[in-house]
C-alpha positions in Angstrom: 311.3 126.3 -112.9 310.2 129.0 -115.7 307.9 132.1 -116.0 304.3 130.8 -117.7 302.0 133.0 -119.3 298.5 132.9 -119.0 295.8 134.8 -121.4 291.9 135.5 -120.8 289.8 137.1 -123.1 287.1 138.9 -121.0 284.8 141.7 -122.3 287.0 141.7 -125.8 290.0 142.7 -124.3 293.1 139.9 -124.0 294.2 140.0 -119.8 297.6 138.4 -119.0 298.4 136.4 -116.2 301.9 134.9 -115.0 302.7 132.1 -113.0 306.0 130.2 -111.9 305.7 126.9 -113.1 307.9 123.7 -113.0 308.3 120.5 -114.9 308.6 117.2 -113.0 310.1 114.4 -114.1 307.6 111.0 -114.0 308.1 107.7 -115.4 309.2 106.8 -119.0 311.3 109.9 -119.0 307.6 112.1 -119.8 307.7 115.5 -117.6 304.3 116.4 -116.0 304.2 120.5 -115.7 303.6 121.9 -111.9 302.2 125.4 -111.1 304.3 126.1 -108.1 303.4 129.7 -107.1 300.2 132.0 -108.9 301.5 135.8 -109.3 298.3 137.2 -111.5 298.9 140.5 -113.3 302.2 141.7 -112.9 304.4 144.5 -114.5 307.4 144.5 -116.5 309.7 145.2 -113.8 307.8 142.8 -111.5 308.4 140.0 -114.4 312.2 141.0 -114.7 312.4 140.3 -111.2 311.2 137.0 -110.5 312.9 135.6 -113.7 316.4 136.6 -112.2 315.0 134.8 -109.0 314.3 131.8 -111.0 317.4 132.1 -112.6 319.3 132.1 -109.4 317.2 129.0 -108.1 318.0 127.0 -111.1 321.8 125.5 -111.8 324.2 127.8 -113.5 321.8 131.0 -113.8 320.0 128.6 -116.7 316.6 128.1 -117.1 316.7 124.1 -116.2 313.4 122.6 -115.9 313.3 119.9 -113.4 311.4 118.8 -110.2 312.2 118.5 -106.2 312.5 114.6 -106.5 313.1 113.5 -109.8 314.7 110.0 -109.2 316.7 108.7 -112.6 316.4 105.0 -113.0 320.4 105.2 -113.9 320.6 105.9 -109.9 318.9 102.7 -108.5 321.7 100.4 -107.5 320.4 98.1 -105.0 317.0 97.7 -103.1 317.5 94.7 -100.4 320.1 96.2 -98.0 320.2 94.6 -95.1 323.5 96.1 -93.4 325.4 98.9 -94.8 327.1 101.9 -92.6 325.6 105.4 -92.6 326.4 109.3 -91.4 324.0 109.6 -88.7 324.8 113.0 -88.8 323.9 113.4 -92.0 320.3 112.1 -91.7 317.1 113.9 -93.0 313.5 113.9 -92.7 311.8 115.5 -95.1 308.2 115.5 -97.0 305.8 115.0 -94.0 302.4 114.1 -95.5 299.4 113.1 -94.4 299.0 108.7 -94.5 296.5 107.1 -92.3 293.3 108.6 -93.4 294.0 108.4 -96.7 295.3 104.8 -96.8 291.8 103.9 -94.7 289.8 105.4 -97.4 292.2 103.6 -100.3 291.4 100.4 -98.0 287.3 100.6 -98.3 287.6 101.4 -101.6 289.1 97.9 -102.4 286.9 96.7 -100.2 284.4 97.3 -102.7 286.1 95.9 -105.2 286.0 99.8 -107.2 289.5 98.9 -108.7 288.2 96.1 -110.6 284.9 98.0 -111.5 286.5 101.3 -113.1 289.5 99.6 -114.8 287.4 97.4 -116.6 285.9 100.2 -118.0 287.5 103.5 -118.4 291.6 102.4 -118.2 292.8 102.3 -121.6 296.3 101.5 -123.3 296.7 104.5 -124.8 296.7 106.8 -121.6 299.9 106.7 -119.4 298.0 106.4 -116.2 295.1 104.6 -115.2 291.9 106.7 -115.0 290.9 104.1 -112.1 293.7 105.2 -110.4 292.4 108.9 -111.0 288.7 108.5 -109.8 289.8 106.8 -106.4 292.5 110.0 -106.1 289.2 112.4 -106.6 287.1 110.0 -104.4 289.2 109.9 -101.8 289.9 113.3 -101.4 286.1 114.3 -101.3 285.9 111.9 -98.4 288.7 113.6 -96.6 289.3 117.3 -97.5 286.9 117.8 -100.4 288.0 120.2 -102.4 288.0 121.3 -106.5 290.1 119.3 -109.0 292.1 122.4 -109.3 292.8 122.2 -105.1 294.0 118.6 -105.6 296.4 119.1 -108.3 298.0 122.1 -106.7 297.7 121.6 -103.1 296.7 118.5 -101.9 297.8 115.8 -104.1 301.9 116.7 -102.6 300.1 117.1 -99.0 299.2 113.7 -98.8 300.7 109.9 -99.7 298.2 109.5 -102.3 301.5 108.9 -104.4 302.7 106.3 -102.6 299.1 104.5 -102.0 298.2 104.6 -105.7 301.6 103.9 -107.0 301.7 106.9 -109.5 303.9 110.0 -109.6 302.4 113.4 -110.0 301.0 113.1 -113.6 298.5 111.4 -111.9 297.0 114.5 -110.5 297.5 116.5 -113.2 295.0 118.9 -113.9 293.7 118.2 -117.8 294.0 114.4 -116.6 291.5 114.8 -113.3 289.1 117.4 -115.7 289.3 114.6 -118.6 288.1 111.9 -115.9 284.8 113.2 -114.8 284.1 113.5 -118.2 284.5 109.5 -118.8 283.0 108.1 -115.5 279.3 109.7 -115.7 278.4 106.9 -118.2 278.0 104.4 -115.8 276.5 105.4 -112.7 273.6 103.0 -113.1 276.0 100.0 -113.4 277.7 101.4 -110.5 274.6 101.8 -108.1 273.8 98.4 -109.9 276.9 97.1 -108.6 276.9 98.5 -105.0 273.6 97.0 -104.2 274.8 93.7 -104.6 278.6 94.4 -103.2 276.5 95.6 -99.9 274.0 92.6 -100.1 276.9 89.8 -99.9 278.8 92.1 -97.8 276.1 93.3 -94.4 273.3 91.4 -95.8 271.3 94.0 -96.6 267.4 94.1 -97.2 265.8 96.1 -99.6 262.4 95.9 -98.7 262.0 99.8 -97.2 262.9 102.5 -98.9 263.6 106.3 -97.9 263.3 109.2 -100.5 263.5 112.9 -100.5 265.3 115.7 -102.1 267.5 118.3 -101.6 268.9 121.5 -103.4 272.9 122.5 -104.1 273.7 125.5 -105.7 276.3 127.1 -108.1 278.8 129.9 -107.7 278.3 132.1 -110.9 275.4 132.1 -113.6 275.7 128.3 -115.6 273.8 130.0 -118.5 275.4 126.9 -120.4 273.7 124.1 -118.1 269.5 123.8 -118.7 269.7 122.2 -115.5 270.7 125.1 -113.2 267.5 127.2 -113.0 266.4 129.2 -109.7 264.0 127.9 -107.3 263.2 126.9 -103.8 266.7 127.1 -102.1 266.5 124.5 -99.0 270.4 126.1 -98.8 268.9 129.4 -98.3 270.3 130.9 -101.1 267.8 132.2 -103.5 270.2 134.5 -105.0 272.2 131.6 -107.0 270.5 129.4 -109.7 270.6 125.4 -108.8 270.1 121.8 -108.9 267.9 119.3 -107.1 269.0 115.8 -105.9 266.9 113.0 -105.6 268.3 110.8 -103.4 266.7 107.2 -102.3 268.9 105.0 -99.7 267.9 102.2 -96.9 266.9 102.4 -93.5 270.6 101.9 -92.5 271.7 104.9 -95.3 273.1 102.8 -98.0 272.3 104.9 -101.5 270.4 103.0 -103.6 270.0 105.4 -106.6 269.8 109.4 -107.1 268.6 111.5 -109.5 269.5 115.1 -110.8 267.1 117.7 -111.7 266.6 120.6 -113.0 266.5 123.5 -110.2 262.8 124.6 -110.4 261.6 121.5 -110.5 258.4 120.8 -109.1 258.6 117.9 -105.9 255.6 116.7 -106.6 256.3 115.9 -110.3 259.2 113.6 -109.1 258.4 110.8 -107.3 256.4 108.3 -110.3 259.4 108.3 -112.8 261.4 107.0 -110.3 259.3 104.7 -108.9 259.2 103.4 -112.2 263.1 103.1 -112.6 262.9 101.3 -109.3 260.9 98.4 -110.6 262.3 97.8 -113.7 266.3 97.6 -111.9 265.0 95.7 -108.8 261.5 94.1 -109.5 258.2 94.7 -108.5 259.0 93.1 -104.8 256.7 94.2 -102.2 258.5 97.5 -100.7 257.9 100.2 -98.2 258.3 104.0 -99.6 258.9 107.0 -96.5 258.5 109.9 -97.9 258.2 113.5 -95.9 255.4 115.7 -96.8 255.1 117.2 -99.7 256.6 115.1 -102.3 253.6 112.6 -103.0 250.6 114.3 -104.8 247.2 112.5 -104.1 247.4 111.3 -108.0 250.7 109.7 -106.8 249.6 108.2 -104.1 246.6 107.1 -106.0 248.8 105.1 -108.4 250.1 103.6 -105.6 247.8 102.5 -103.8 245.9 100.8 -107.3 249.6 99.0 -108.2 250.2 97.7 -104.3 252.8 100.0 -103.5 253.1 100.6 -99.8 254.3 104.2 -99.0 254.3 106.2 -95.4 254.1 109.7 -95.5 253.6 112.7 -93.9 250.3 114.9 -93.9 250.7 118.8 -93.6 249.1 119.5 -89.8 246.6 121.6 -91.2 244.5 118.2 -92.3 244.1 117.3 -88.7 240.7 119.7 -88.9 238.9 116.9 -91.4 239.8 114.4 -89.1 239.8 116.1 -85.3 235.6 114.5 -84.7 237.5 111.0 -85.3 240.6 111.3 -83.7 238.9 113.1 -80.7 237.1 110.0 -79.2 240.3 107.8 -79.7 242.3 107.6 -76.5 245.9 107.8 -76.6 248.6 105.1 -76.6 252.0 105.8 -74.7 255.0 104.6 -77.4 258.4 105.1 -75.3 257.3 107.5 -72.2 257.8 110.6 -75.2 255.9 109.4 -78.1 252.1 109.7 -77.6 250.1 108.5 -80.4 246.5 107.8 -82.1 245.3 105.6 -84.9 242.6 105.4 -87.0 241.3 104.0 -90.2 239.6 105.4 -92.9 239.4 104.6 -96.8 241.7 101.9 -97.4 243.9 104.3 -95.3 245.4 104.3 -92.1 246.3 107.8 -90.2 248.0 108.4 -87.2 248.6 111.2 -85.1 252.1 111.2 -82.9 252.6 113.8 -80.9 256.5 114.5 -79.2 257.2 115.7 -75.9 260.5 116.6 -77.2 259.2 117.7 -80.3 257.0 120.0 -78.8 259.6 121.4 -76.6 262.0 122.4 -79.4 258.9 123.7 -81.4 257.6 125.9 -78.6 261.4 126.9 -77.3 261.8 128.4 -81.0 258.2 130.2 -81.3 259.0 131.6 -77.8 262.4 133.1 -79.2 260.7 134.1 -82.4 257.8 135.8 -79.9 260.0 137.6 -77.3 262.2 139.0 -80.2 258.8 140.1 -82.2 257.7 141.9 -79.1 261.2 143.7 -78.1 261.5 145.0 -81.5 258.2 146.1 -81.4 258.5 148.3 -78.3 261.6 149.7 -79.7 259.5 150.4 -82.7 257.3 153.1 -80.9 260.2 155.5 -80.9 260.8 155.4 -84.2 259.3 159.0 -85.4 260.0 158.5 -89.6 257.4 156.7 -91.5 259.8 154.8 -93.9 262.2 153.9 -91.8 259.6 153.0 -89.3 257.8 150.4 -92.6 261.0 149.2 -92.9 261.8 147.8 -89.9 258.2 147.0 -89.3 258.6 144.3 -92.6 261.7 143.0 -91.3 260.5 142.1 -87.6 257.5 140.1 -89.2 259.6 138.3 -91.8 262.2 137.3 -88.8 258.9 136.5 -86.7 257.2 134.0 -88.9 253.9 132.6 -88.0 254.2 134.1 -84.3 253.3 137.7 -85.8 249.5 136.4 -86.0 248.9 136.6 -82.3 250.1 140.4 -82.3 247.6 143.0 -82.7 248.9 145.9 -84.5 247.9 150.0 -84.5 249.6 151.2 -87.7 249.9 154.9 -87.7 248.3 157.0 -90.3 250.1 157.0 -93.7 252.1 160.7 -93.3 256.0 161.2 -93.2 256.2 161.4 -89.5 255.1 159.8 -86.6 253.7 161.2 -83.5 254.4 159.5 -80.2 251.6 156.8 -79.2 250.1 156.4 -82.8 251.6 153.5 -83.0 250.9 150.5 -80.6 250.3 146.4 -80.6 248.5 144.1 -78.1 249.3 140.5 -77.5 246.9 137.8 -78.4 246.9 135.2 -75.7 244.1 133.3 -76.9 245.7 133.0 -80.7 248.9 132.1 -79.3 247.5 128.8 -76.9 245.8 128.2 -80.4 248.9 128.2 -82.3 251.1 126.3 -80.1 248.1 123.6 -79.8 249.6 121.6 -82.5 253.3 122.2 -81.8 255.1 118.6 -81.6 252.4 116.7 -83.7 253.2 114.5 -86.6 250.0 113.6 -89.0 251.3 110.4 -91.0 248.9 108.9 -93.3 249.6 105.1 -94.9 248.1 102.0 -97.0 249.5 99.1 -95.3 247.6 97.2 -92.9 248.1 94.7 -90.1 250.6 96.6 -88.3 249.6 99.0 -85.3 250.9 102.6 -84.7 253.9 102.0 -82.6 255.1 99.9 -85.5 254.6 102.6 -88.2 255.9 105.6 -86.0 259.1 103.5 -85.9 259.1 103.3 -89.5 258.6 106.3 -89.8 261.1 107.8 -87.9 263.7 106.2 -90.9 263.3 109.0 -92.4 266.1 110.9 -89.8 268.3 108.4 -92.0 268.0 110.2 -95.5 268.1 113.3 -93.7 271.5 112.5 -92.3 273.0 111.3 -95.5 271.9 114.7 -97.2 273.8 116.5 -94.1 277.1 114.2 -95.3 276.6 115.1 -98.6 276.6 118.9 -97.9 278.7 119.4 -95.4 281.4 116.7 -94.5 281.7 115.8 -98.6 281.6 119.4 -100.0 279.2 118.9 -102.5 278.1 122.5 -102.8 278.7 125.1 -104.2 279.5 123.5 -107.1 281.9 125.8 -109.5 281.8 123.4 -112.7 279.4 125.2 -115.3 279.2 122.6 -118.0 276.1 120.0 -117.6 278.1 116.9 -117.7 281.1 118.1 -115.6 278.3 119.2 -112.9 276.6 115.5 -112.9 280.1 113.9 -112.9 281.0 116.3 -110.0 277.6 114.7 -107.8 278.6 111.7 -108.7 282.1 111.9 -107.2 280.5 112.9 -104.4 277.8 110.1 -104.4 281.1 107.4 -104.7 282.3 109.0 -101.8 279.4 109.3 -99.5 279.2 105.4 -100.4 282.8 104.9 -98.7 281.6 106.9 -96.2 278.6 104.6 -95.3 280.3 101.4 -95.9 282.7 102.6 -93.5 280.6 103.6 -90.4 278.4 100.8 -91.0 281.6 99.0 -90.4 282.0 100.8 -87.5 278.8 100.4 -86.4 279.1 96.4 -86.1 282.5 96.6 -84.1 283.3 100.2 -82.8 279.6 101.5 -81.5 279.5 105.3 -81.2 282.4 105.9 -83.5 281.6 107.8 -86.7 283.3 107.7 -89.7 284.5 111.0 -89.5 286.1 110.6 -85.8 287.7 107.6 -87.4 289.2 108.8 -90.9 290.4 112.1 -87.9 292.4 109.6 -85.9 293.7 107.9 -88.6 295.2 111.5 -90.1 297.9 111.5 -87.4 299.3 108.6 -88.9 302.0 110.7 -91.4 304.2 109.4 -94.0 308.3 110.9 -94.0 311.1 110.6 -96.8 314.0 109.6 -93.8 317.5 110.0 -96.1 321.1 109.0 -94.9 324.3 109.7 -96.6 326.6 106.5 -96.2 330.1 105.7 -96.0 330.7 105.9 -99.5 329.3 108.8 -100.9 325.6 107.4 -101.7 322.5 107.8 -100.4 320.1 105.6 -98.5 316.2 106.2 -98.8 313.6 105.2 -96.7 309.9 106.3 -97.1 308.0 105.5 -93.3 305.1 105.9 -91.6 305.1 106.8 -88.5 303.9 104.0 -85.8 300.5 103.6 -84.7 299.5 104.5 -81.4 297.2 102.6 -79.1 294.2 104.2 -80.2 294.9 103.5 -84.2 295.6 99.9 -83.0 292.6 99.2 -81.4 290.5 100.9 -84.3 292.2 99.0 -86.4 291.7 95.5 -84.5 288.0 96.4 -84.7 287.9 97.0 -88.2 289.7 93.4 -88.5 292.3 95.2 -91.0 296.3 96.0 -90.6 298.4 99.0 -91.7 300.8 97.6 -95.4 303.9 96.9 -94.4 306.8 99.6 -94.6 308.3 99.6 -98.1 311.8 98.7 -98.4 314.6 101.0 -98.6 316.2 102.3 -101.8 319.7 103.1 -102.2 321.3 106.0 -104.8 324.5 106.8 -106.0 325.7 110.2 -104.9 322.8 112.6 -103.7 319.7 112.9 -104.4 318.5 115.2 -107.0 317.1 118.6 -106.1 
């Protein structure tokens, strides 16, 4: 282990930073370097200090650089021991580390034949690791424990038995290497999404003939004045404050990603929905396909073009179109779906529209306004004993923002503009009559289509697909980590979706795997059970001075068997032992 130096130039002036670093020894004799512990600014004494510390770790008060486990090849004497007598005393379990879930997600990986796809393309001669090797590494933790490149060179690459599963020491994750592989893989993400339709076709027999497609926004942590992409806009994360990207995302009824897209943050919806239904048709062909869309993203120009090139689409219609259309849809009688759903259907135009209202839809909708209302009113009445004008505007503009569309059916008696208020200048009446108008439409869904032949139970089922690009968006967000995103370079953010992307693909192939043998059983729930499943360096010292290594897993339990039997898959077998001469080294 050794002092390193680290030096930032910020605002002109040089910063430096210190950190205890160590070399470990990998394969071919090469040394990969290790930062073991980050100590930021220090002083001179402080520095003083911690290399006398280091110097009384290392051998003989010398600076040696060398690593925890650093196994010479001159040590390997024999590997197929069968008998041979052993201290029992003297045993040792050390390096616990996290297996199961990680060897899963190694195991759907190669069941996508991913191995064979990246080292075709991106493993060279010249580098002494595959970068295949790298990409499944960065995959795999994004399906697990996402975190940045930085997290799994430091932290998480030695928590887990990537090492063992990959066959690669720790040069694999080292830092430059992981940084140096997002910048090779972005080239082919269309032969990869190329490559995955027709893996999942032969695999589930996928069809392709409906389509989902929506977007959603991620956003960066600091200003990306380098990337054209990251622009402010419409936050769906909430966060307004931070510039951003959009994602495009189109995927199957069943969630299977098809294709994605990455915008630029301010982006208009509307403007991007024809170039890829373009790219589409030339990958696939022109087949006959359904497009769901939510409201908002088709323009009528759009919808137009489809409509003249025989491109069926259902979308949704904002509620406020109903009024063209209430004379119509008020002499049709409505048609019970599943005891919740109540719909109505009518043609008009080459189109057809229906109207679906929810009984749990309308619940949720009118449980929310009635929060929103009751909250309104109490902060209203607490209002009246405010006595200073500005502080009284102030909160005046933050109970209407909180109350949304509910502060319609409140009357309001604003005081007369002067620096204080007098008791009872200020009052508000409830609207009853606006209210039962607003909440007339709660739990109604306006859908709007050009297909024909098919009734409105059959298109409310269709539509309600569209949970199922919702859902994958939630995976991408939340159980994959893809935002914030911290890279700041355009390619290094695209590279960083499409890690992401690779993994949400495991992550589908696997609960749809799930979903034909263990019902109810997420993907999640199953890469959670799997976790407890930890690998452990057991060491003995034998009779004659030498050591006796065996790296195990620890035994399934009933619950990992029977997940395992489902997924028709079985845990490798224990490697074999490996014996040293004299200890191991330190």
């Amino acid at each position: 282990m050794y002092l390193k130096k680290h030096k930032r130039k910020k605002n002109g002036k040089i910063n430096s930073y210190y950190s205890i670093a160590e070399k470990r020894k990998v394969s071919r004799g090469r040394y990969v370097e290790k930062m073991v512990l980050y100590l930021g600014e220090i002083s001179d004494s402080q520095k003083k200090s911690w290399q006398r510390s280091i110097e009384i770790i290392n051998e003989d008060n010398k600076p040696v650089r060398k690593s925890l486990f650093a196994f010479d090849q001159d040590n390997h004497t024999h590997h197929d021991i069968d008998t041979i007598p052993v201290k029992l005393s003297k045993m040792k379990l050390n390096n616990p580390r996290t297996f199961g879930d990680c060897w899963l997600g190694c195991e759907i990986w190669d069941m996508l034949g991913l191995d064979t796809f990246w080292s075709e393309r991106i493993d060279t001669a010249k580098s002494p690791v595959d970068y295949s090797k790298v990409v499944k590494l960065l995959t795999v933790n994004r399906l697990i424990k996402p975190g940045a490149e930085f997290y799994v060179h430091r932290h998480w690459f030695t928590q887990t038995a990537m090492d063992v599963l990959l066959g690669c020491e720790f040069d694999v994750a080292e830092k430059n290497r992981l940084y140096r592989c997002l910048d090779r893989i972005l080239p082919y993400k269309e032969e990869l999404c190329s490559y995955l339709k027709d893996t999942w076709q032969m695999m589930f027999n996928l069809e392709y003939d409906i389509l989902l497609y929506d977007i959603t926004s991620t956003y960066f942590e600091g200003l990306c004045k380098s990337n054209p992409k990251a622009k402010f806009g419409h936050s769906k994360d909430r966060r307004g404050d931070c510039r951003q990207i959009l994602i495009a995302l189109v995927v199957t009824p069943e969630g299977f990603p098809i294709n994605y897209e990455i915008l630029a943050g301010n982006t208009s919806e509307r403007t991007t929905l024809k170039p890829l239904l373009n790219k589409i048709e030339s990958k696939y062909g022109k087949a006959g396909r359904l497009w769901l869309m939510d409201r908002g993203i088709p323009t009528e120009a759009v919808l137009e073009y489809m409509r003249d090139n025989g491109i069926d689409y259902l979308v949704g219609t904002p509620r406020k179109l109903l009024d063209e259309f209430q004379e119509e849809l008020s002499v049709k009688s409505w048609f019970d779906v599943n005891g919740i759903v109540r719909i109505k259907h009518i043609a008009k135009d080459d189109e057809c529209y229906i109207l679906a209202r929810s009984k749990e839809r309308m619940a949720k909708e009118r449980a929310m306004r009635k929060r929103k209302l009751r909250n309104y009113l109490e902060g209203l009445e607490k209002l009246k004993k405010c006595r200073s004008r500005d502080v009284f505007m102030q909160r005046l503009g933050k109970l209407k923002h909180q109350a949304g569309s509910c502060r319609k059916c409140v009357t309001l008696t604003i005081p007369r503009n002067k620096e204080r208020i007098e008791k009872g200048e200020f009052d508000y009446k409830f609207e009853a009559s606006k209210y039962k108008e607003m909440i007339y439409r709660d739990g109604t869904y306006f859908l709007r289509t050009n297909q024909s032949g098919k009734d409105g139970a059959a298109l409310w089922k269709e539509y309600m697909l569209q949970c199922n690009v919702e859902q994958a968006f939630r995976e991408l967000k939340s159980d994959l980590g893809i935002r914030p995103v911290y890279h700041h370079k355009q390619d290094r953010v695209e590279a960083h979706v499409f890690v992401a992307f690779m993994s949400y693909c495991l992550q589908v192939t696997l609960r749809h795997k799930l979903r034909a043998s263990a019902c109810g059983m997420t993907a999640q729930a199953a890469l959670a059970a799997m976790s407890r499943i930890q690998m452990l360096d057991v060491s003995f010292e034998t009779q004659d001075s030498r050591t006796l290594l065996m790296q195990r897993y620890t035994e399934p339990e009933d619950e990992h068997k029977l997940l395992l039997q489902k997924l028709k898959i079985e845990l490798p077998p224990q490697k074999p032992p490996k014996i040293y001469s004299g200890k191991l080294k330190k």
